[in-house]
Steps between C-alpha positions, in 0.01 A plus 500: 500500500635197645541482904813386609497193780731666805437160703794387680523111491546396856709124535277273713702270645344188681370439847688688762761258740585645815854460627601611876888468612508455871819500731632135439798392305458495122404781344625345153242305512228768509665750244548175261116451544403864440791450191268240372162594533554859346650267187218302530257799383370550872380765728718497795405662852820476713560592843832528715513477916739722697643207602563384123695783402739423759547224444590565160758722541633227676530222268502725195681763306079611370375818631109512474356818616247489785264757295255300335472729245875515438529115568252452214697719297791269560356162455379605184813638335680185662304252383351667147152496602248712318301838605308430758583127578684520812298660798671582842326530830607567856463364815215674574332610174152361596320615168732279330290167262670251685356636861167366416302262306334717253831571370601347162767280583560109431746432741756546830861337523702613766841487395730403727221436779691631838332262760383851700275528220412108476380581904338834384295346192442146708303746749345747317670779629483727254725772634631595152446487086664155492299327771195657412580365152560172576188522748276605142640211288393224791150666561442532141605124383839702268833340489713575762838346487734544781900456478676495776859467552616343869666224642455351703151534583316466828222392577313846476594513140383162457179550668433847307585330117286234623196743637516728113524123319183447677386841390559480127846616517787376287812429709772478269834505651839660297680160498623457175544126350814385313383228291553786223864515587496870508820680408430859670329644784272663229405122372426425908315864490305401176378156656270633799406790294367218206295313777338858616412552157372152403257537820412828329423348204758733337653321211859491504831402337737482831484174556341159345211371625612114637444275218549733227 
């Protein structure tokens, strides 16, 4: 008699791409980047300060719940990702891949960058999942892209971008170009999130490379 195969075929999606919100302007950005990287067939870690969710209930009418669990829940049926592709951790969920570097990860953006956790990660402090993240992708050579979102800056923030270029760090600043002659906040949205991507080495369709 014939055996019948009960596997379950489990999706593998590629390398995961860790995305932490911090308490700076421009959330958009960092949802849009999540947005993209679950369409691009990705893992996605994602973590959300205190200060983040503030911040936007503030400049939006999205409610993401604090419970990672129920966050992930969320992302996922916002953003059609697949079982098990979006994975939520708190702020102090120290078991969690991206708080060391044995964990299977590829890479860190922190999207928008506050410039409390620009200080944080340009010392090593450590004092929660996002700086110890960050701290991880600099020891271990991984990408780690920060975006912050201030003006104007001082000369702390100047010397701390400069101190994590010197590091390995990516500074990458949400100041969108208009030689595109965007015609929405979305197309503005779309052009930092296509640079974040291209650093990545994502491929995407948001915007056209220059020369193309």
């Amino acid at each position: 008699m014939a055996v019948r195969d009960e596997t379950v075929s489990v999706k593998r999606y590629r390398a995961p791409i860790a995305v932490a919100i911090t308490g700076a302007s421009g959330v958009q950005y960092g949802l849009r980047l999540i947005e993209c990287l679950i369409a691009a067939e990705h893992e996605v870690y994602v973590m959300v300060s205190k200060a983040a969710h503030r911040v936007i209930a503030v400049e939006t009418e999205i409610e993401l719940p604090a419970q990672p669990d129920r966050l992930a829940r969320d992302l996922t049926a916002r953003f059609g990702a697949g079982e098990g592709q979006v994975r939520c951790f708190g702020r102090e969920d120290w078991m969690a891949p991206v708080a060391s570097g044995s964990g299977d990860w590829q890479a860190l953006v922190v999207c928008p960058c506050s410039t409390g956790t620009l200080s944080a990660v340009a010392c090593g402090a450590s004092n929660n999942l996002i700086e110890r993240a960050a701290d991880v992708a600099l020891k271990e050579r991984r990408k780690l892209i920060l975006v912050p979102r201030e003006t104007p800056l001082s000369a702390v923030h100047l010397d701390n971008m400069l101190k994590l270029t010197h590091m390995g760090g990516v500074i990458l600043p949400a100041a969108p170009g208009f030689y595109h002659r965007p015609a929405s906040v979305q197309a503005m949205i779309d052009f930092v999130v296509a640079r974040i991507l291209n650093q990545l080495g994502v491929p995407q369709t948001l915007m056209p490379r220059w020369g193309d």
